[in-house]
C-alpha positions in Angstrom: 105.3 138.4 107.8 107.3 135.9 109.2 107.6 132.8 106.4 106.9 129.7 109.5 103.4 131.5 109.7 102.8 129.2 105.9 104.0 126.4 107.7 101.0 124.8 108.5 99.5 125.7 105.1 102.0 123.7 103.4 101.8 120.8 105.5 98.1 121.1 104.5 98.8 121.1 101.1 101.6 118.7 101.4 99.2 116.0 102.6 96.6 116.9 100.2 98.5 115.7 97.5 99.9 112.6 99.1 96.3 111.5 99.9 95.1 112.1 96.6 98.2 109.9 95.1 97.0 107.4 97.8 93.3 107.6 96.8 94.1 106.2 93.1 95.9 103.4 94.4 93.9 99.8 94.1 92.3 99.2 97.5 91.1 95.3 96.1 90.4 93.1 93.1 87.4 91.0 92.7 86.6 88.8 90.0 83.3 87.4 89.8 79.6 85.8 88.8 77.2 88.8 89.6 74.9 86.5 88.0 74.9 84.5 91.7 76.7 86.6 93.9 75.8 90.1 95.2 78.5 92.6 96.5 77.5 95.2 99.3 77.7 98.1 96.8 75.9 95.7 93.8 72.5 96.3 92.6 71.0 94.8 90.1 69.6 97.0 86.6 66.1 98.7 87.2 64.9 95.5 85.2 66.4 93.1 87.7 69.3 92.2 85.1 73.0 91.4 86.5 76.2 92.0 84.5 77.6 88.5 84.6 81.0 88.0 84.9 82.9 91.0 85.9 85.9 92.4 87.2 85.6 95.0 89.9 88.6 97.2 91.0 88.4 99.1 94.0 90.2 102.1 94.6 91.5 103.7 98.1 88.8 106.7 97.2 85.9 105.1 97.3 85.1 104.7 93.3 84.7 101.1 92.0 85.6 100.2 88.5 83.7 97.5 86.5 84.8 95.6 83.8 81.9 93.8 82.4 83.4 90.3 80.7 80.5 89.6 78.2 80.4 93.4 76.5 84.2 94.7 77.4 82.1 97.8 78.8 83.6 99.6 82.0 81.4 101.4 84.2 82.0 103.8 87.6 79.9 102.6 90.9 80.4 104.5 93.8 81.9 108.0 94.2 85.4 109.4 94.3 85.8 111.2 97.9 87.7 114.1 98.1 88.6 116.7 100.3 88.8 116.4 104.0 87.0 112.8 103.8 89.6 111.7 101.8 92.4 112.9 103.7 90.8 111.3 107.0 90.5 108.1 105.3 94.8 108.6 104.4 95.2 109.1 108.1 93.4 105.8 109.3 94.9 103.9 106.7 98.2 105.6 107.9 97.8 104.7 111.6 97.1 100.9 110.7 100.3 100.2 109.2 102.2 102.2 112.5 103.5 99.6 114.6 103.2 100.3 118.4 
């Protein structure tokens, strides 16, 4: 077996990793009133109750992470994506900082 046969393997694997770094970075930071405003991914408590102030982090994978002011609770909306999804999603990030 000729060893440049696992070349394409490792590249593979190679950017596997480096999207998955890139997939825990901090996409955006919003600080808010969910009392009065509604994000896309928001939805408001089977009873119709809001968190209030909160502090949502969202990450380059997907996940959101909620800091809810009033009770210092943290809680996960969205999911994590993984895989081939979330090496696509490195690519096109990839290709929008390439200058042409």
């Amino acid at each position: 077996m000729n060893v440049t046969q696992y070349n394409h393997i490792v590249e593979q694997q190679r950017e596997l990793v480096e999207a998955e770094a890139w997939g825990k970075m901090t996409d955006s930071i919003h600080s808010f009133n969910s009392d009065d405003t509604n994000m896309w991914y928001d939805r408001p408590q089977e009873n119709g109750k809001r968190d209030g102030r909160v502090i949502d982090i969202s990450y380059n994978s997907g996940l959101i992470k909620r800091k809810i002011s009033s009770t210092g609770k943290t809680v996960f909306i969205g999911k994590r994506v993984k895989g081939e999804i979330l090496i696509d999603r490195f690519r096109r990030s990839l290709q929008g900082k390439i200058k042409t």
